[in-house]
ZAMARGU-4260 file (C-alpha; in steps of 0.2 Angstrom, whole numbers, plus 5000, padded with zeros to 4 digits):
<rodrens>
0) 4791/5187/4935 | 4804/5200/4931 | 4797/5211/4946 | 4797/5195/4957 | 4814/5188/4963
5) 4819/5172/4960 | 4822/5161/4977 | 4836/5148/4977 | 4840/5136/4992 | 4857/5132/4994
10) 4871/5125/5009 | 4882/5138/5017 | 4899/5129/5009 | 4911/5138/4998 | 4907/5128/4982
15) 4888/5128/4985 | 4887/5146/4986 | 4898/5147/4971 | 4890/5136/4961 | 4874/5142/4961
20) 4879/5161/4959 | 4887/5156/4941 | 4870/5150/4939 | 4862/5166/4944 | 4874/5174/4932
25) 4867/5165/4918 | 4853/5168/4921 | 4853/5188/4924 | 4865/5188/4908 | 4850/5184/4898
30) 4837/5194/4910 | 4847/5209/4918 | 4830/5216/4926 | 4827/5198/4936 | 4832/5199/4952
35) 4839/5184/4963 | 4838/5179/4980 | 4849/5168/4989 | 4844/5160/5002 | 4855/5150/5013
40) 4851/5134/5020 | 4859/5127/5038 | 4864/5107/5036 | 4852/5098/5044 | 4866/5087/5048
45) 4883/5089/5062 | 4898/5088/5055 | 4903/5074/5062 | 4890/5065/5055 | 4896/5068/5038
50) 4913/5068/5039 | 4916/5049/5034 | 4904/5053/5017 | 4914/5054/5000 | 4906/5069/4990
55) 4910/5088/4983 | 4898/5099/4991 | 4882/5089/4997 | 4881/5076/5006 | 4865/5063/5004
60) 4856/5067/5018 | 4857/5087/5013 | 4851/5084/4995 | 4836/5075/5002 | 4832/5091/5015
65) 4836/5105/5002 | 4822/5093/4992 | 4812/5091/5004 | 4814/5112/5009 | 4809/5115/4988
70) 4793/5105/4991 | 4787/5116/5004 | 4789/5130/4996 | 4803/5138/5005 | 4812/5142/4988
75) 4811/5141/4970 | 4827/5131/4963 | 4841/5122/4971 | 4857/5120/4961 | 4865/5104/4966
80) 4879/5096/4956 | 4874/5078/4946 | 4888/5070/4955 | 4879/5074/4974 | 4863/5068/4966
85) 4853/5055/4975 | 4843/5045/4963 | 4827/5045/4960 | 4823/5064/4964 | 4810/5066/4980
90) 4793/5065/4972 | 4786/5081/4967 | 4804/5086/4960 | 4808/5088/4943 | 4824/5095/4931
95) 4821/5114/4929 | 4836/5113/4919 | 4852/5104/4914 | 4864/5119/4909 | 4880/5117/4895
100) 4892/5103/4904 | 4909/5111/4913 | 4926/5101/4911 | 4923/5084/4916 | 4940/5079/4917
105) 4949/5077/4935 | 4963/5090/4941 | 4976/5086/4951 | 4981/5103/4964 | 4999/5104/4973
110) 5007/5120/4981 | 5025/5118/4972 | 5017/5119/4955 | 5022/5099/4954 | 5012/5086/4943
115) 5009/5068/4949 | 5025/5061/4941 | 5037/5075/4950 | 5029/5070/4967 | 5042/5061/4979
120) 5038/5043/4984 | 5025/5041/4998 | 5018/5057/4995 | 5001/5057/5003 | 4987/5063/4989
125) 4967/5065/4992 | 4956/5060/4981 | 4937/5062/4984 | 4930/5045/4978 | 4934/5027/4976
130) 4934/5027/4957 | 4949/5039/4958 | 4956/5031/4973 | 4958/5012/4963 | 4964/5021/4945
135) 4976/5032/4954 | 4986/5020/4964 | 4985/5009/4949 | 4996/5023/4938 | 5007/5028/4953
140) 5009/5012/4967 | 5024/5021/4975 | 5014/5039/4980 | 5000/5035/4996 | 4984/5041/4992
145) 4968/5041/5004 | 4951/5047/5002 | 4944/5064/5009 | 4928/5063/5017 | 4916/5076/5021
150) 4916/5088/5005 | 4928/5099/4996 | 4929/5110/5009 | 4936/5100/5021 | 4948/5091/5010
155) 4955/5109/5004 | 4959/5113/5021 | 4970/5098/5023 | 4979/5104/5008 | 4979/5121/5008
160) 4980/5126/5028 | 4985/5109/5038 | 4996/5102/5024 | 4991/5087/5030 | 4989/5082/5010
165) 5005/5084/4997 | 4992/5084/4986 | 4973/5083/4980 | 4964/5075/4965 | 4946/5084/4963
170) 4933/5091/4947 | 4942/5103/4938 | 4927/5111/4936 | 4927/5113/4955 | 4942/5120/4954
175) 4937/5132/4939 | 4920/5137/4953 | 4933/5142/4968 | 4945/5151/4957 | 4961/5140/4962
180) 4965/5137/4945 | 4983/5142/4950 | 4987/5129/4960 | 4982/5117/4947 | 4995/5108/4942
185) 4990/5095/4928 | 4973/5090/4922 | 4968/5073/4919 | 4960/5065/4903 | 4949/5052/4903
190) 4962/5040/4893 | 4973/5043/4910 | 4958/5044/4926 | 4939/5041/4922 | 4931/5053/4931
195) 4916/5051/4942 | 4897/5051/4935 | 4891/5066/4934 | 4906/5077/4934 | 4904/5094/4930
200) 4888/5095/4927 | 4875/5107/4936 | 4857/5103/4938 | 4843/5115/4942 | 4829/5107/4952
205) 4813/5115/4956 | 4794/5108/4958 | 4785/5097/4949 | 4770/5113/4946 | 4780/5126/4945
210) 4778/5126/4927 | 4782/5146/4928 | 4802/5144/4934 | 4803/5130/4918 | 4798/5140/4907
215) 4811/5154/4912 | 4825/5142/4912 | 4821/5132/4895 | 4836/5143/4887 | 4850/5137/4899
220) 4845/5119/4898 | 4857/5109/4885 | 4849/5094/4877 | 4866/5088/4875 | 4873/5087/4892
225) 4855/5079/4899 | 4858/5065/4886 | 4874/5062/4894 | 4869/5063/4911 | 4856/5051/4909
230) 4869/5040/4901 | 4882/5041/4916 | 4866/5039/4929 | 4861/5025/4922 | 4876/5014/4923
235) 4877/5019/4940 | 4860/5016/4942 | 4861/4999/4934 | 4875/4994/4947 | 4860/4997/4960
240) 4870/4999/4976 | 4872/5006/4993 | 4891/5007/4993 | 4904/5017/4988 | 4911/5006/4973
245) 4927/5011/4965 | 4916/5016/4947 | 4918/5030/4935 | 4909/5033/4918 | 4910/5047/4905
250) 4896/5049/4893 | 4900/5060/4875 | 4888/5067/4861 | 4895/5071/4846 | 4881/5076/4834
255) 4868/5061/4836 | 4878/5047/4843 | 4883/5045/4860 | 4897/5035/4866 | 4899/5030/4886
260) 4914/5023/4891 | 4911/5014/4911 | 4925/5008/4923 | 4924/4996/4939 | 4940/4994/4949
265) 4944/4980/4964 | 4946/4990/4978 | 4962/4984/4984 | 4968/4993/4967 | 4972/4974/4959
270) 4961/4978/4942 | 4951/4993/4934 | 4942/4985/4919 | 4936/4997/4907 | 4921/4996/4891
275) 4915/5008/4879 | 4898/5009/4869 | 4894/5020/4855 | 4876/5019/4848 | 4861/5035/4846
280) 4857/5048/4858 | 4838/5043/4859 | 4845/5027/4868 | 4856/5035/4881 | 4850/5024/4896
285) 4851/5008/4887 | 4870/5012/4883 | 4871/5017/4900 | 4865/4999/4909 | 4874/4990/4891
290) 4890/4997/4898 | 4889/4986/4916 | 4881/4972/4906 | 4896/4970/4896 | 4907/4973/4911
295) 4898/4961/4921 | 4900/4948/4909 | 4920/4947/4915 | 4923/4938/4928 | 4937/4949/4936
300) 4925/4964/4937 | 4913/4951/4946 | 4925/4947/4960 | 4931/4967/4960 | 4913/4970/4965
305) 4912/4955/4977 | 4928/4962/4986 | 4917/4977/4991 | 4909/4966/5003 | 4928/4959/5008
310) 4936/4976/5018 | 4952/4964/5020 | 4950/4954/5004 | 4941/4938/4997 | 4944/4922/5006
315) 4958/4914/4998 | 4960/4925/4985 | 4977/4933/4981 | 4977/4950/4974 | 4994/4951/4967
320) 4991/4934/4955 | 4974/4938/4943 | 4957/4929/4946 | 4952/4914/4941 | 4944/4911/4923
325) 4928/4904/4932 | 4919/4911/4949 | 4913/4895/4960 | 4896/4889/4951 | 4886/4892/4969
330) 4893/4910/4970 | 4889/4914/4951 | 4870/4908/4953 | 4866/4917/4968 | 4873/4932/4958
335) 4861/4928/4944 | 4847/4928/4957 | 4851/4944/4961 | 4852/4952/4944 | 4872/4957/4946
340) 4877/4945/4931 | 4866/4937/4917 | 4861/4920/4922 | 4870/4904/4912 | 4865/4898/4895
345) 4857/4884/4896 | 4864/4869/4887 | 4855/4862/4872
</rodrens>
């Protein structure tokens, strides 16, 4: 193995590349004689057809192909981060490893050194997801701020070249990858801005038989952070949909108990309701989906997920005066038929 290098598919972006050399790092830290190869991998997708996709530096449909390369042998590992994930993995590929979390908080960038309170009013700020997007506009109403689409790369060129952006919430762990740590201006805490799932964390994936590559990267995979991760993608999971919902979650392990704490916003930014579970790390998952059960049991964050299918709002509904204490008996049936809410108790 030691004489024999080590392929690893990854995308020609910035944080793609970057990424997965701090993994190669690790790696050769703990064997200096094993050697690396990178190989890069052209987007199987144009540009264009990605550009309206929210994510940090994959896109869905390039997950799938670097998968779908792995299983055909054209390299050994992929590094993809947990947040570009599409769930389930292809068949045939597995978790070579799950290294030590990065900061999983949010960072906000500005040129002028200025945090989000200095920013002048109708200051347009990017943000990378709807999660951020709803909780954002919720703590500042009088700054603009719009999703980037089409990856980091893309929305640090608005910032950085066009200045098309005053500003631009992303990963600080990103950040941390890139080394523009200088222009970060303030850093989030999940009290303040619930990040995304996933965030900062890096995951190794490799095929299902290469048992060889697993055993060589047993010592950089952290119990911990795959505990959390499986927290995070299961409430997203749980919510078992095709759009881009305005969700965030943050899984913690302290010793042995776990604590996830989930978040679902309206997506005209009238609501973002929060719940927090804490229970054993052998029951990561089920804390997970708990988290959306609980939340599902308000009826504001019922209509906040109905308003994803509303681009211009519910029918009637006004979003400056709160929901009503009960949805219309029709409407919460046909969402108890389709496993979104529990179904009603039945009188005795």
């Amino acid at each position: 193995m030691k004489n024999k290098p080590i392929s690893f598919g990854c995308l020609g972006n910035q944080l793609a590349k970057h990424q997965t050399q701090a993994i190669i790092s690790r790696l050769q830290e703990r064997h200096p004689r094993l050697t690396c190869q990178l190989t890069i991998v052209p987007s199987p997708i144009a540009d264009l057809a990605k550009r309206d996709e929210p994510f940090l530096a994959a896109a869905a449909a390039e997950v799938q192909f670097l998968e779908e390369q792995l299983t055909a042998g054209e390299f050994r590992l992929v590094v993809v981060r947990a947040a570009d994930l599409v769930l389930p993995l292809a068949n045939g590929v597995v978790y070579a490893a799950v290294p030590a979390r990065e900061n999983p908080f949010d960072a906000y960038l500005n040129r002028q050194g200025l945090i989000t309170e200095e920013m002048t009013e109708g200051s347009t700020i990017g943000v990378l997801n709807m999660g951020s997007l709803v909780q954002m506009r919720a703590l500042f109403p009088e700054l603009d701020f719009r999703i980037i689409t089409g990856g980091l790369d893309h929305a640090l060129e608005q910032l950085l070249r066009r200045s098309e952006i005053d500003g631009l919430v992303l990963p600080a762990s990103a950040a941390e990858h890139l080394g523009i740590q200088g222009i970060v201006s303030e850093i989030f805490y999940p009290e303040l801005l619930l990040p995304s799932s996933g965030q900062g964390i890096l995951v190794m994936l490799a095929r299902e038989d290469d048992r060889e590559i697993r055993e060589l990267l047993a010592e950089l995979h952290s119990p911990a952070t795959f505990d959390e991760m499986t927290a995070e993608h299961a409430f997203v999971q749980r919510l078992a949909s095709d759009q881009d919902l305005p969700i965030s979650v943050l899984a913690r392990l302290d010793r042995d108990q776990i604590t996830v704490t989930g978040g679902i916003g309206s997506p005209h930014g009238a609501s973002f309701n929060r719940v927090t579970v804490q229970g054993p790390r052998t029951e990561a998952a089920r804390l997970g989906a708990d988290v959306v059960e609980k939340l599902l049991l308000d009826d504001r964050t019922v209509i906040d997920l109905l308003e994803a299918d509303f681009p211009e709002g519910l029918p009637g509904h006004d979003h400056d005066e709160p929901p009503e204490d009960d949805l219309d008996d029709d409407i919460r049936a046909e969402l108890a038929e389709l496993d979104i809410i529990p179904p009603p108790a039945e009188d005795n």
